[in-house]
C-alpha positions in Angstrom: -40.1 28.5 -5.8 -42.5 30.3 -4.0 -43.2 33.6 -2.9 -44.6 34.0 0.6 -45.3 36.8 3.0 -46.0 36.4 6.7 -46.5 38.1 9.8 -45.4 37.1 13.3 -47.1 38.7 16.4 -44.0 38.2 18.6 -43.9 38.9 22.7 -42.5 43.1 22.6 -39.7 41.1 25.1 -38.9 38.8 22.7 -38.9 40.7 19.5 -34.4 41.0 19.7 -34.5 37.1 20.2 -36.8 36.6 17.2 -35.0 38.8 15.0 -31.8 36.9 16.0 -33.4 33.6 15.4 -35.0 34.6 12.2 -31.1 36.0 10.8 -30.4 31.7 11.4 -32.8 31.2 8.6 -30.6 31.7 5.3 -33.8 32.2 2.6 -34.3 35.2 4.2 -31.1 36.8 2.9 -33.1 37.4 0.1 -35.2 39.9 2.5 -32.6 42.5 3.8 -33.3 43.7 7.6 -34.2 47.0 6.3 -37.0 45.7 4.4 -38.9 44.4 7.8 -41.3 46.5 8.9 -42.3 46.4 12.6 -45.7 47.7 14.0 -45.9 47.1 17.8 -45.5 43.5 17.5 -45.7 42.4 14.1 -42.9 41.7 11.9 -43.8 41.4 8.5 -41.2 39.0 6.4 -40.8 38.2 2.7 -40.0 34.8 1.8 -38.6 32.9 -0.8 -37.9 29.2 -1.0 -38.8 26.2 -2.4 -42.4 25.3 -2.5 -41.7 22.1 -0.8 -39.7 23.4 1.6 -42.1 25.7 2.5 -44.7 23.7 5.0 -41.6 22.6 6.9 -40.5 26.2 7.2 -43.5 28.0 8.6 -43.9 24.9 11.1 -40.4 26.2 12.3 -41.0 29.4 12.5 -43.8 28.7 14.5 -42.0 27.3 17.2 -38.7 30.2 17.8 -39.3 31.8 21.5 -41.1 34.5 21.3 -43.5 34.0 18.6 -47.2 34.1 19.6 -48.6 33.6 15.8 -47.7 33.1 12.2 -50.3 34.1 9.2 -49.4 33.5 6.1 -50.7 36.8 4.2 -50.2 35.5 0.8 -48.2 32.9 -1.3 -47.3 32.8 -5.2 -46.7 29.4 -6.4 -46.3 30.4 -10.6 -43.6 29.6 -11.2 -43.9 25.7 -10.2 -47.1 25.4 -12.7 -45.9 22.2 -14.8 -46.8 22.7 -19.0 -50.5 21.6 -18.4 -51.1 24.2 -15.1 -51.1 22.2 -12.1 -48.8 21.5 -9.7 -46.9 19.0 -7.4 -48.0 19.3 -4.1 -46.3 18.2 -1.2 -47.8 15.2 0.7 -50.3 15.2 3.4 -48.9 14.4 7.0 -52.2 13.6 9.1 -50.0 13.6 12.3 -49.6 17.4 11.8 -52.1 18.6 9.5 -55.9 18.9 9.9 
């Protein structure tokens, strides 16, 4: 699994549309509304998912209405660390990644 935290800069017209969009996304139940903090328009999130899932996800995110950027502020991978402390890492897709 992995831990992730992200901020969107969304459009101040588009920040109800975002928030709708973003409710769509179910490994965000794990970060209750409440816990969002908005600042103008920034929206600071809290995910959890699987790490391979992850790449896919942000890509997604990327691309609701409304959302002008998407940082990823920081990401915990520990707990997929095999016995000898690395990890399997997702393939490369040079259509989409530089």
């Amino acid at each position: 699994m992995a831990i992730t935290s992200l901020v969107l800069t969304i459009a101040d017209e588009d920040l109800p549309d975002v928030l709708r969009a973003l409710a769509n996304y179910p490994i965000l139940d794990k970060a209750p509304v409440h816990d969002v903090r908005l600042s103008s328009t920034k929206l600071a999130l809290v995910l959890e998912c699987s790490s391979l899932a992850l790449p896919s996800l942000l890509q997604e995110m990327e691309r609701i209405p409304g959302v002008v950027d998407l940082t990823m502020v920081y990401a915990n991978f520990e707990e997929d660390l095999l016995a000898d402390g690395t990890m399997p890492c997702p393939s490369r897709d040079p259509e989409t990644q530089s």
